[in-house]
C-alpha positions in Angstrom: 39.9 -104.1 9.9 36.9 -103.3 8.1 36.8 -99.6 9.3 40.2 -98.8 8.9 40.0 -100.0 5.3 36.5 -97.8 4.6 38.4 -94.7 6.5 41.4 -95.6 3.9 39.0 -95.7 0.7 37.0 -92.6 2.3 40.4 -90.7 2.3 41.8 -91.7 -1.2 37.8 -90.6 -2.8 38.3 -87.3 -1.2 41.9 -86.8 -2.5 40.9 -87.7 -5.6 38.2 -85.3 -5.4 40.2 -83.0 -4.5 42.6 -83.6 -7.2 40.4 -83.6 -10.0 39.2 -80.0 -8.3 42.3 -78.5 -8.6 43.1 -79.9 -12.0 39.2 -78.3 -13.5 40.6 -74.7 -12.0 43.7 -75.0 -14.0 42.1 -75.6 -16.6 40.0 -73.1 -16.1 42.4 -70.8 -16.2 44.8 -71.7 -19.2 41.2 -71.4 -21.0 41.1 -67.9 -20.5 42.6 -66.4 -23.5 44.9 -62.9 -22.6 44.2 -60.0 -25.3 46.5 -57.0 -25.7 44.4 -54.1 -26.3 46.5 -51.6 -28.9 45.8 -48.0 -28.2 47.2 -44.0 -27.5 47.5 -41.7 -25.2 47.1 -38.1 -26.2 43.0 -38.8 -28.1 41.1 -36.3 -25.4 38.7 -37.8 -23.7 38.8 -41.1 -25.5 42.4 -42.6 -25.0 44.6 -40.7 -22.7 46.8 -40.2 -19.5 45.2 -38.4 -16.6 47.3 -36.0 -14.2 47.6 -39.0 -12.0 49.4 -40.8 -15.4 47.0 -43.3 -15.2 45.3 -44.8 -18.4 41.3 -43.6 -19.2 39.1 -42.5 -21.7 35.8 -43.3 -23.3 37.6 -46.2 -24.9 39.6 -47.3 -22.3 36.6 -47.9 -19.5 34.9 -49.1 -22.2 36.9 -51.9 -22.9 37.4 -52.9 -19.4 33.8 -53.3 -18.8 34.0 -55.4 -21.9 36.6 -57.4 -19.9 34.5 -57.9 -17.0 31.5 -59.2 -19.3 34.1 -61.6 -21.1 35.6 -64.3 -18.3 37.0 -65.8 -21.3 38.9 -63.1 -21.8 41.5 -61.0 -20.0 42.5 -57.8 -21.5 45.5 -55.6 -21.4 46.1 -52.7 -22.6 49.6 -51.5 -25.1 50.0 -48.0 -25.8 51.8 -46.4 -28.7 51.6 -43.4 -31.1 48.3 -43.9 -33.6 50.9 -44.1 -36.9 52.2 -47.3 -35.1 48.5 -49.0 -34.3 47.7 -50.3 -37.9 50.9 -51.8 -38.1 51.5 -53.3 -34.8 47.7 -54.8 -35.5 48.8 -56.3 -38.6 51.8 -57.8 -37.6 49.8 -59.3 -34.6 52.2 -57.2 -31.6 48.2 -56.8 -30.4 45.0 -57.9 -31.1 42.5 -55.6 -31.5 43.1 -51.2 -31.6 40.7 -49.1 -29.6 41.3 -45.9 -30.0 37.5 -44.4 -31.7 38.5 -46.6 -34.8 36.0 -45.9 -38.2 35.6 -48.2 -41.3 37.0 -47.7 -44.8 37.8 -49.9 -47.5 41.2 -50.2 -47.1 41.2 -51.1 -43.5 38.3 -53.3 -43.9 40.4 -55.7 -46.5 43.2 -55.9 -43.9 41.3 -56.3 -40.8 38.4 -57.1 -39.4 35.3 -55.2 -37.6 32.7 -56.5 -35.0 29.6 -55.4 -36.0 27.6 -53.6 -33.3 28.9 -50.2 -33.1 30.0 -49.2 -29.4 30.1 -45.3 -30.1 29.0 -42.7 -32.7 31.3 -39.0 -33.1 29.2 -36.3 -34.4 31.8 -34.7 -36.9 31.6 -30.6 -37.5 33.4 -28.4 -39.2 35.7 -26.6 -36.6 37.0 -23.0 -36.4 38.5 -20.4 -34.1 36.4 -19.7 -31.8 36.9 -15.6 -33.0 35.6 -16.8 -36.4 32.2 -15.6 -37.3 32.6 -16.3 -41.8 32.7 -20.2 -41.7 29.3 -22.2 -41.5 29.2 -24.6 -44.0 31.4 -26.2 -46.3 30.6 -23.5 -49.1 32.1 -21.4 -46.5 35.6 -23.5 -46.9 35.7 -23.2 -50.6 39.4 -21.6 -51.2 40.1 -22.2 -47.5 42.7 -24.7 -45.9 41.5 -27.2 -44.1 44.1 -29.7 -41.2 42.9 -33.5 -40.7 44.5 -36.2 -39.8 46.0 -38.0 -42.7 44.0 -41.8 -42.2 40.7 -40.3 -40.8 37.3 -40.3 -41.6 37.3 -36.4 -41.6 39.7 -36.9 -44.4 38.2 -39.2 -46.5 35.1 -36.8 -46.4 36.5 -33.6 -47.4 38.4 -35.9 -50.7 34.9 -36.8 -51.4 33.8 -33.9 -51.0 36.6 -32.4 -53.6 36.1 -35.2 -56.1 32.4 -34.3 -56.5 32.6 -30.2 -56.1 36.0 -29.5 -58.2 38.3 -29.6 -55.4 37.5 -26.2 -53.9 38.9 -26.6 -50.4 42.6 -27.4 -49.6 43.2 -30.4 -47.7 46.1 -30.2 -45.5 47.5 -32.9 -43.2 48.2 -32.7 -39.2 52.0 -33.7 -38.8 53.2 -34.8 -35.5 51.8 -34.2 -31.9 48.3 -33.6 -30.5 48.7 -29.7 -30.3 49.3 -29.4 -34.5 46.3 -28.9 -35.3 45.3 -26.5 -33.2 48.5 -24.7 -33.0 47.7 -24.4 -37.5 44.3 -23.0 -37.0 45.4 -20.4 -34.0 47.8 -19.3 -36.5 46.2 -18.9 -39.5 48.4 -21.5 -41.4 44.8 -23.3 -41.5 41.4 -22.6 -41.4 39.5 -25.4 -40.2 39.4 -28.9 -39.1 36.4 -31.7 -38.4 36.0 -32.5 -35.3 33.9 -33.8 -32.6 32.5 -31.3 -29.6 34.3 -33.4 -26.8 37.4 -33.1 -28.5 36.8 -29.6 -28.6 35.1 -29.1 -25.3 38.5 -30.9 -23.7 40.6 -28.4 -26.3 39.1 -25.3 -24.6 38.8 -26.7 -21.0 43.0 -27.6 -21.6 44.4 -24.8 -23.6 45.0 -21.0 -24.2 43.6 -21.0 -28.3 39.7 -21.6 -28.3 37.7 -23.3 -30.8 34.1 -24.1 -31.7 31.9 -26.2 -33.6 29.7 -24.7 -36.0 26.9 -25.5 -38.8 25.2 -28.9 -38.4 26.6 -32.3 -38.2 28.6 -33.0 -41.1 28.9 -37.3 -41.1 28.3 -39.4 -37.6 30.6 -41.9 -37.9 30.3 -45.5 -36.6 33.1 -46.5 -34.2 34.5 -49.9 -33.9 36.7 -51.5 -32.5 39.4 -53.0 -34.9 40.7 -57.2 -35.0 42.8 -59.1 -37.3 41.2 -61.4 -40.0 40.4 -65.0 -37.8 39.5 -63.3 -34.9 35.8 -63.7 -35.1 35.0 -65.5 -32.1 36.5 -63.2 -30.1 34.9 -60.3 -32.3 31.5 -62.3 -31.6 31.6 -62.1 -28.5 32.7 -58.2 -28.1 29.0 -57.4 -30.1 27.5 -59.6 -27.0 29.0 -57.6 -24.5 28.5 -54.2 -26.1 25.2 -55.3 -26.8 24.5 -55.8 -22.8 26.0 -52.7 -22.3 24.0 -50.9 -24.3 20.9 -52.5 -23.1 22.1 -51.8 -19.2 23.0 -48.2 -19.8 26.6 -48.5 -19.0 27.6 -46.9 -22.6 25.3 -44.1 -22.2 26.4 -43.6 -18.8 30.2 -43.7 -19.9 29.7 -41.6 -22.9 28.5 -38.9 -20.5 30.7 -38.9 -18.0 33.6 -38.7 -20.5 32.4 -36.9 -23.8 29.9 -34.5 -22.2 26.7 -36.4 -24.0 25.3 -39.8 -24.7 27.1 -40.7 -28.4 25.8 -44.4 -27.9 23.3 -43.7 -30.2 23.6 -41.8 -34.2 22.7 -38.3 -33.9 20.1 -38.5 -36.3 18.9 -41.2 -34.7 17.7 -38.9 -31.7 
């Protein structure tokens, strides 16, 4: 009688074991938190679709080896067109944009910035590769010069006007990932700012060559982007970038898929 009541007892300890097992593992896994990454697909080398169709970039592998440092976390990745990121972040569609994303002051009183940087683009001024007058930004006084409307290379060259008497013409891309260079082939512009890998993939992808030229015009930080109340989860982005960093997977990412390490400022090398 006594051993078929310690057998009983012995059972119901390890089905309540057992139980209380299962019931840690769920709760495990309602703690980790989903994120939906916001992003594009037609940024060269940063955010875009292979020939297979598949997903990749600079950005993109960067973020999933964010993931794997974050079991918190889960990410997934939404694509749309860049006009649509800001707006899909603020009405909270995602959570966070990563698609080589600088600060301004505008963006910066909407949303809200980790603090490590995760990438750096060298910025040059950006010509037909046939064009042997433009050097510097004297050179581009009376000239027309296509950015994007919300970038950093655009907030530059206003700068640059406000201070100088507005000598060069700022004109804005419009629609599609060819406009800009399709304007400068053409002679409808003159210039842009860009970054080497976006040119290097231009020339490796297209008919019309282009080329950098003069010396690095502004290296700009690169963030990735949150709403206001996310900080815990910004937090913990600046821990895993900051491993990353120290383990060499940035460096080793930023030269597989933008030609050179940009982990690090250029004027910091």
């Amino acid at each position: 009688m006594n051993k078929r009541m310690g057998m009983v007892l012995l059972l119901s300890v390890v089905a309540l074991l057992g139980g209380c097992g299962s019931e840690t593992n769920n709760k495990t896994d309602r703690q980790v938190q989903t994120v939906i990454v916001g992003t594009g697909t037609d940024f060269p080398n940063i955010a875009f679709l292979n020939e297979k169709g598949d997903l990749t970039g600079y950005d993109i592998e960067g973020m999933k080896a964010i993931d794997k440092e974050l079991p918190q976390y889960t990410f997934e990745f939404k694509t749309m067109d860049f006009s649509n990121l800001l707006t899909s972040l603020g009405n909270k569609k995602i959570d966070v944009i990563a698609h080589n994303m600088a600060k301004n002051k505008e963006r910066e009183k909407r949303f809200l910035y980790h603090k490590v940087p995760y990438n750096y683009s060298p910025m040059y001024i950006t010509v037909r590769e046939d064009n042997n007058k433009i050097h510097t930004l004297k050179d581009l006084h009376g000239k027309t010069v296509i950015v994007g409307a919300t970038s950093n290379a655009a907030d530059y060259i206003t700068k640059y006007n406000k201070t100088h008497g507005s000598p060069i013409h700022l004109k804005y891309a419009g629609q599609g990932s060819n406009d800009t260079a399709n304007q400068i082939e053409t002679g409808r512009a003159d210039a842009t700012i860009s970054t080497p890998f976006a040119v290097d993939f231009q020339n490796k992808t297209h008919a019309f060559r282009q080329k950098t030229v003069g010396d690095v015009l502004l290296d700009t930080e690169v963030y990735f982007m949150f709403n206001k109340g996310s900080q815990t989860l910004a937090d913990a982005t600046d821990q895993a970038i900051k491993k990353l960093e120290k383990n060499g997977t940035l460096k080793k990412l930023s030269r597989k898929w933008l030609g050179a390490d940009y982990s690090k400022s250029s004027f910091e090398k």
